[in-house]
N, C-alpha and C positions, 0 to 999 in steps of 0.2 A: 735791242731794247734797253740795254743797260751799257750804261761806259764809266769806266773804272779809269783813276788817276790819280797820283799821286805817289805811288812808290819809289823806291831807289835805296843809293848807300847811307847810312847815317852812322855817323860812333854811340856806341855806349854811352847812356845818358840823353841822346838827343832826342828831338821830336820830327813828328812828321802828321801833315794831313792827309788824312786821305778821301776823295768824295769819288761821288758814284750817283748817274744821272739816267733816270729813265725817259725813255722818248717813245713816241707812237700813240697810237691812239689807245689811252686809260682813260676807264670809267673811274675806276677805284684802285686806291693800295692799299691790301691789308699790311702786313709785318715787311717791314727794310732794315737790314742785318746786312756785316761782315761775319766773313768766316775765316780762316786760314787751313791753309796744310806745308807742314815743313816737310822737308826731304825723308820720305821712311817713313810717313804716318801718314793716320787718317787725316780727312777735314773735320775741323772740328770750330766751335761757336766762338766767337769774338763778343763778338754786342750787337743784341736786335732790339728795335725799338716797333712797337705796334701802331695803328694811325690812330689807339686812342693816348696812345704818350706814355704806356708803359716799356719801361727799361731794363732788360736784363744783361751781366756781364758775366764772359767766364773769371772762375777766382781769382787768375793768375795775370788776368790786366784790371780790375777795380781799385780803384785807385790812380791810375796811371793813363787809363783810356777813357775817351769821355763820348759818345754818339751821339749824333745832333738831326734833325729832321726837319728840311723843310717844304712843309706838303703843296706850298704852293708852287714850286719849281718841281717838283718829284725828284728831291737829291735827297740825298742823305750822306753827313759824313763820319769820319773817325779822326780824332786826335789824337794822338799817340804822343804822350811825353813819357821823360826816363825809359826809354827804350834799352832793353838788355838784348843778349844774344840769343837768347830763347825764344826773342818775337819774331827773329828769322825766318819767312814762308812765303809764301803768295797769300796773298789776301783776295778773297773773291767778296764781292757786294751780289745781294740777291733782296729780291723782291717780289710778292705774291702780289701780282697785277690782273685785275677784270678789265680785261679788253672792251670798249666799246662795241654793243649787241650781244655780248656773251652774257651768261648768268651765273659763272661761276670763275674762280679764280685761279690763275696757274703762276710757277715758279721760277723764276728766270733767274738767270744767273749771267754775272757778269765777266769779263776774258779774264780777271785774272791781273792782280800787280804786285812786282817782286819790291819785297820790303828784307833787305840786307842791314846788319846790325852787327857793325866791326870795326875793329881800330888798325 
């Protein structure tokens, strides 16, 4: 339902895109967000953006990450500029998607892309 790409090596300072595409049969998307988890932690919130265009970032990429949405493709991406070592993780993209004939919404999550950040 969801396919994640974009990740890899980058140095300090660089950028990277990241997008993330849903497929299948959708009625509706509520909230499409990344997440990450580094080596030893939780998952934890990146940037979700809601299908009414509200935006939320964690503290430690605003500024520096920008999430974009567009509803008529059902993608959603992430920008990542000045990228530091601390952004090191897997990035997962997820999406609360109402399947067509359903009446309510469920949470998918997407495989998963290694985002490396080193010199």
């Amino acid at each position: 339902q969801l396919q994640a790409s974009g990740g890899g090596l980058v140095q300090p300072g660089g950028s990277l895109r990241l997008s993330c595409a849903a497929s299948g049969s959708i009625s509706s998307i509520n909230d499409m967000g990344w997440y990450r988890q580094a080596p030893g932690k939780r998952r934890e919130l990146v940037a979700v953006t809601t299908s009414g265009g509200s935006i939320t970032y964690a503290d430690s990429v605003k500024g520096r990450f920008t999430i974009s949405r567009d509803n008529a493709r059902n993608t959603v991406h992430l920008q990542m500029n000045s990228l530091k070592p601390d952004d090191t993780a897997v990035y997962y993209c997820n999406a609360i998607i109402r399947a067509n004939g359903l009446a309510y919404h469920t949470s998918y999550w997407g495989q998963g892309t290694l985002v490396t950040v080193s010199s």
